[in-house]
N, C-alpha and C positions, 0 to 999 in steps of 0.2 A: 252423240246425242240421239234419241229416241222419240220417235212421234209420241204426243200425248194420248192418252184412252180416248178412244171414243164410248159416250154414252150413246145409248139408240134406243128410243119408242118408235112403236107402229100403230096408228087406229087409225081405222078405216080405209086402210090405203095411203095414206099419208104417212110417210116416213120422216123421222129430225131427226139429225146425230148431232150431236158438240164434243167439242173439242176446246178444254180449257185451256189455257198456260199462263203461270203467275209469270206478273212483270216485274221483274227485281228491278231495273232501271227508273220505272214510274211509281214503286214503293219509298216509303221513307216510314219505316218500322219503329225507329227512334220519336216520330212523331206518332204514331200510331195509326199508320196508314199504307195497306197490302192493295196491289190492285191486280185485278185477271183480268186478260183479254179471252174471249171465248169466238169460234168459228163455229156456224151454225151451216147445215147443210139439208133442206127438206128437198124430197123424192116425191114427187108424184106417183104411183101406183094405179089410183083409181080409176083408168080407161078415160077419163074425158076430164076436161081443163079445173082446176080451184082458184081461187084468193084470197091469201091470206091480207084478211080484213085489220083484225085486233092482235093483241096480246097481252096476257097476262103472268107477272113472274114473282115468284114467292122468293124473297132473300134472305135469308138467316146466317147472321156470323157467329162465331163460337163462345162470345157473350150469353147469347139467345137472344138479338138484338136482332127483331122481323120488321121486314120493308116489305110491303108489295106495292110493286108499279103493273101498271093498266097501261095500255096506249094505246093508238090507231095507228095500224102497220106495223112496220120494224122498217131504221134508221132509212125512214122517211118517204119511205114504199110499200104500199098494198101490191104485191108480185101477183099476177096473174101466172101461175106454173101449170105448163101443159101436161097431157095425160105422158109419162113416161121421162119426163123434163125433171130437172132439180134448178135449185135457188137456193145461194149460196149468199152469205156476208157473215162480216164482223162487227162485234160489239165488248164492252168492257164492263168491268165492275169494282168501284172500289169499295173494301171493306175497314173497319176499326179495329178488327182481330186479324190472325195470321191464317186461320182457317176459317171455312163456311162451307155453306151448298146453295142450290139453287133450281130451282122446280119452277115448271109452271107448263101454260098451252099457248095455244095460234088459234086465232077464232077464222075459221074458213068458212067459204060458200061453194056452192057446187054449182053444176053449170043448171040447176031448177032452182035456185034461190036458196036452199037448205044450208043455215049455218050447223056446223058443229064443231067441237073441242079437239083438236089435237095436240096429243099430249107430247111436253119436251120433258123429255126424261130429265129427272132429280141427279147433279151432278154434285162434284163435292170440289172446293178450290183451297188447294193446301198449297202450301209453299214446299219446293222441294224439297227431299232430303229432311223431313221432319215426321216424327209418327203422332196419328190419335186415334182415339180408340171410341169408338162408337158405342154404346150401348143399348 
């Protein structure tokens, strides 16, 4: 068995990697339902403390069926991550097709008030052992 890819964005100091992997256990494909657990991991960089306030996540399954969810936090924490520090959790996604992807950012503040976008890299959640072709 082989760790999954990590994707990775950088802005402004602020680093997020994921790490997708489909749950063949909590899918039922027959019904039409694939589900990913995804491991998120942001770095701190920027020499002095952030928090991540919001989030916003673009979802598209292989349909071309788009969900965007908004929220405050991530699962149920605004993380205060120190300068050099990382902050770590899991989350999931269920989809209606076998493949998709998944984009979006972290709405952060800095230690003067300043919010800005940190971007979560655009990942893609395929069931293994299956090919698509992107165009």
């Amino acid at each position: 068995m082989h760790a999954p890819p990590a994707y990775t964005a950088e802005t402004e100091g602020v680093v997020v990697r994921v790490r997708p992997s489909y749950l063949a256990a909590q899918s039922d494909p027959a019904a039409g339902r694939w589900v990913w657990a995804y491991q998120i991991e942001i770095v701190n960089l920027t020499g002095s403390p952030v928090q991540l306030v919001a989030r916003r996540w673009t979802i598209t399954d292989a349909y071309g069926h788009v969900e965007e969810v908004r929220g405050q936090g991530v699962v149920g924490e605004q993380p205060v991550i120190e300068a050099g520090d990382s902050y770590s959790y899991a989350s999931g996604c269920p989809l209606g097709a076998p493949s998709g992807s998944m984009v979006g950012a972290y709405y952060m503040t800095d230690v003067d008030g300043r919010m800005f976008e940190a971007a979560i890299p655009a990942f893609s959640l395929d069931v293994p052992d299956t090919r698509r072709t992107l165009n």
